[in-house]
N, C-alpha and C positions, 0 to 999 in steps of 0.2 A: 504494500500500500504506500501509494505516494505521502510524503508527510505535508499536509497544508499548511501547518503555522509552521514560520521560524525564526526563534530567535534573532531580533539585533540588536547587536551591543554597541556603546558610543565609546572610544578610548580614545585618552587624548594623546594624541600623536604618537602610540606604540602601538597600534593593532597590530604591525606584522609582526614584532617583536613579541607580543602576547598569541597571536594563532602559529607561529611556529612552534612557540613555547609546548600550547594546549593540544598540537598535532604529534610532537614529542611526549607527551606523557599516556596518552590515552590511543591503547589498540584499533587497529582499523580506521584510522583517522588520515585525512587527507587536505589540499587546498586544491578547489575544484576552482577557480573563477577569480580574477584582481581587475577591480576597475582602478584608472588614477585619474588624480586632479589635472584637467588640463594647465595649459601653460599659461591658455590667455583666457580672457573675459573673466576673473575672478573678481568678487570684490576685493578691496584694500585690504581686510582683517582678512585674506585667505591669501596674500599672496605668494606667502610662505610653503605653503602645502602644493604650489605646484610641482607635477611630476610625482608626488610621490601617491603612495597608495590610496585611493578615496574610499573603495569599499573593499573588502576579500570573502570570500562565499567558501566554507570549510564544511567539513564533519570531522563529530567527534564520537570514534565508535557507531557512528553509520548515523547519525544525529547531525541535522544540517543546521548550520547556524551562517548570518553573517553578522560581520564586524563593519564600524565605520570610523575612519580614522580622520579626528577632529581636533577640537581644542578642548581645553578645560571647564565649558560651559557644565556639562551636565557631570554625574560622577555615581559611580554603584554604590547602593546603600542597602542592608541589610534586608532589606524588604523583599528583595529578589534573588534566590538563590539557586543552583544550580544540584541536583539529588544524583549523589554515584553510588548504585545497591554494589557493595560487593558479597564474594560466594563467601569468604570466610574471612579472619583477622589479617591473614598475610596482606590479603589483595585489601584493607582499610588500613592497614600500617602503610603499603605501600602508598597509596593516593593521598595518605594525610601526610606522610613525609615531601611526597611533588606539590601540594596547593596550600599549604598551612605553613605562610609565613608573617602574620600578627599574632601572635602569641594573645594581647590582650580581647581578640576577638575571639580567640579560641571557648566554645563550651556545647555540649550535648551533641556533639559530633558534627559542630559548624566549625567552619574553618573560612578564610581570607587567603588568598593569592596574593603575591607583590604586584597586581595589577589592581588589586580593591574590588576583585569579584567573588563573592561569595556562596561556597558548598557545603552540602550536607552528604557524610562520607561515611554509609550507613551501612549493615550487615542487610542480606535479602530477606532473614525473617526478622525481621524489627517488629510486627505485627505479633508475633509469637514471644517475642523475648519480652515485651512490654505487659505480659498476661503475667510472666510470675511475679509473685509476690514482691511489694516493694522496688518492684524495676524502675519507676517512674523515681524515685527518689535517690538509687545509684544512679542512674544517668543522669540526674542533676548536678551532683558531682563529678561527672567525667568532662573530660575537655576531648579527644580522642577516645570514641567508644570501644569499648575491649567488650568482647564477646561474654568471656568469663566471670565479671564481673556483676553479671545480672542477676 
């Protein structure tokens, strides 16, 4: 099934440097498409960004997103985050060591990218683990969820 909606993200003037990044961490992932800023007819506040990337059209594990590479106007805020089910601890150890680098953002298995986009870096039964007893209150205390721990 073709996917209808697709995410896009506004980055201030590192999209390419963030979708290489997110095309290196995550299997199956690719950069299908790069449109750029022309050279001429920009306004004055763009004219910096000509030539270089305006939009990049990616997947991430077969998940199409684009990106749009701008200025500082708009910026990610917690509101919107990004959900990676992994099969077991390995594969959430792994994704939380590549996207979790604000520590003080870090808790109940959300995590912040050095890009200011935000993940939830969860086990595939969260639905199950959240049934035993008291889960809801170890995972308030986790920053990095550990299977075990529930």
């Amino acid at each position: 099934m073709e996917q209808k909606i697709t995410p896009n993200l506004w980055f201030d003037g590192n999209a390419q440097e963030a979708v290489d990044y997110y095309v290196s961490v995550f299997p199956d992932s690719k950069i299908s498409g790069t449109s750029y800023y022309p050279s001429e007819g920009l306004a004055d506040f763009q004219q910096h960004l000509a030539g270089q990337p305006l939009t990049i059209d990616f997947e991430l594990s077969g998940n199409r997103f684009t990106v749009i590479n701008a200025d500082p106007e708009f910026k990610f805020n917690e509101s919107i985050s990004f959900v990676v089910t992994c099969k077991d601890q390995e594969e959430i150890d792994y994704y939380w060591e590549k996207l979790s680098r604000v520590p003080e953002s870090e808790q109940c298995g959300w995590c912040k990218d050095q890009f200011g986009l935000s993940w939830q870096i969860v086990p595939k039964d969260m639905g199950a683990l959240m049934q035993k007893p008291e889960a809801f209150a170890h995972m308030m205390q986790m920053k990095k969820l550990v299977i075990a721990d529930f």
